[in-house]
N, C-alpha and C positions, 0 to 999 in steps of 0.2 A: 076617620076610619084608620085603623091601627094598621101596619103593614107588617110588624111582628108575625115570626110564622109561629106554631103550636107544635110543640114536642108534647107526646102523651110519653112517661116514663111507669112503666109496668114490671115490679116485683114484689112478691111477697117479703123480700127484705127489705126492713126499714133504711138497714146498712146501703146497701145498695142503691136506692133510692137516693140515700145521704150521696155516698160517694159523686151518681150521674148527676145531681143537683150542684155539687161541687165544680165539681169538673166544669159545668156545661153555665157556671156563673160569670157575667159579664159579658157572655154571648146575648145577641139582641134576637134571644128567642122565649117563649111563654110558655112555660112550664108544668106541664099538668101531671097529674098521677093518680095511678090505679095499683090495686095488691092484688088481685085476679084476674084469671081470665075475664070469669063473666061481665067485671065491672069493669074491665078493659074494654071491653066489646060495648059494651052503655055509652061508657065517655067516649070513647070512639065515633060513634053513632050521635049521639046528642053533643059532642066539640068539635068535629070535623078537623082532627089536629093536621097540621101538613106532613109530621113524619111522626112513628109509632117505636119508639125499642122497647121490646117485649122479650121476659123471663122465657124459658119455658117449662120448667120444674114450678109449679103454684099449684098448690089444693085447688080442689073441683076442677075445675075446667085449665086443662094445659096451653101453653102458648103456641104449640102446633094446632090444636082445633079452635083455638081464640081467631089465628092467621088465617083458618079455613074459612069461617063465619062471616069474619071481614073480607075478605076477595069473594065471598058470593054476594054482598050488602052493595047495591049500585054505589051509594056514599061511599066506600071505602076502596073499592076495587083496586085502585090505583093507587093508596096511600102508599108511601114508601114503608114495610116495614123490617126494620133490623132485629133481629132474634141473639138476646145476649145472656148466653149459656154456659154453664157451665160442662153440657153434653157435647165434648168435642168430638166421639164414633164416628166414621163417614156414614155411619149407620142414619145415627141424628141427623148429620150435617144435610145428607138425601131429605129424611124427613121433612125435614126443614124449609127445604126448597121444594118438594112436593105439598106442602102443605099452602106455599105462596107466598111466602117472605122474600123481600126484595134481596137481603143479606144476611151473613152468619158472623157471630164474632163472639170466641167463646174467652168465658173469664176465667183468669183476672185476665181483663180487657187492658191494651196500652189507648190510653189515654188519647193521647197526640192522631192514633190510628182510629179509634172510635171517633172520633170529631171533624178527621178528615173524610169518613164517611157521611156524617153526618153534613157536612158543607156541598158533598159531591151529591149528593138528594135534594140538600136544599137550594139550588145553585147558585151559594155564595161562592 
């Protein structure tokens, strides 16, 4: 049994995508990904990942009501997840934490800061 944890990485940018898959290589973590909300919320649900950073600008379904869906889904309630934005407003950032996201972190993200979060959730 694999003890790897599962990062689900959710954006409609391929870019982006490239970039967190970058970043986040060499880390002993398993790497998944979604381009939407709604298929964020699928993999979510059917990978049980241990931690979630999710867009929130994507077609159809936003990474605020994706975040909503998952903390009402028993499986996910708890998943830690990060919201990585380009919506930096306190307007958003409220939202955002109203919607259920463990954290905010808007882009361009520093690298070294995202990753530090991401060890402080996963508790490397």
């Amino acid at each position: 049994m694999s003890t790897q944890k599962k990062i689900l990485l959710v954006d409609d940018s391929p870019t982006v995508l490239l970039m967190e898959r970058l970043l986040l290589q060499g880390e002993p973590y398993a790497l998944l990904s979604a381009s939407s909300g709604m298929e964020a919320v699928r993999a979510a649900l059917a990978q049980q990942p241990d931690l979630i950073l999710m867009d929130v600008v994507m077609p159809g379904m936003d990474g605020f009501e994706a975040c909503r869906i998952l903390r009402s889904d028993e499986a996910t309630r708890t998943t830690p997840i990060i919201l990585v934005t380009t919506k930096a407003s306190l307007e958003h950032v409220e939202r955002g934490y109203e919607s259920g996201c463990s954290d905010y972190v808007t882009k361009p993200f520093n690298g070294n800061e995202l990753r530090a979060k991401i060890e402080n959730f996963l508790g490397r």
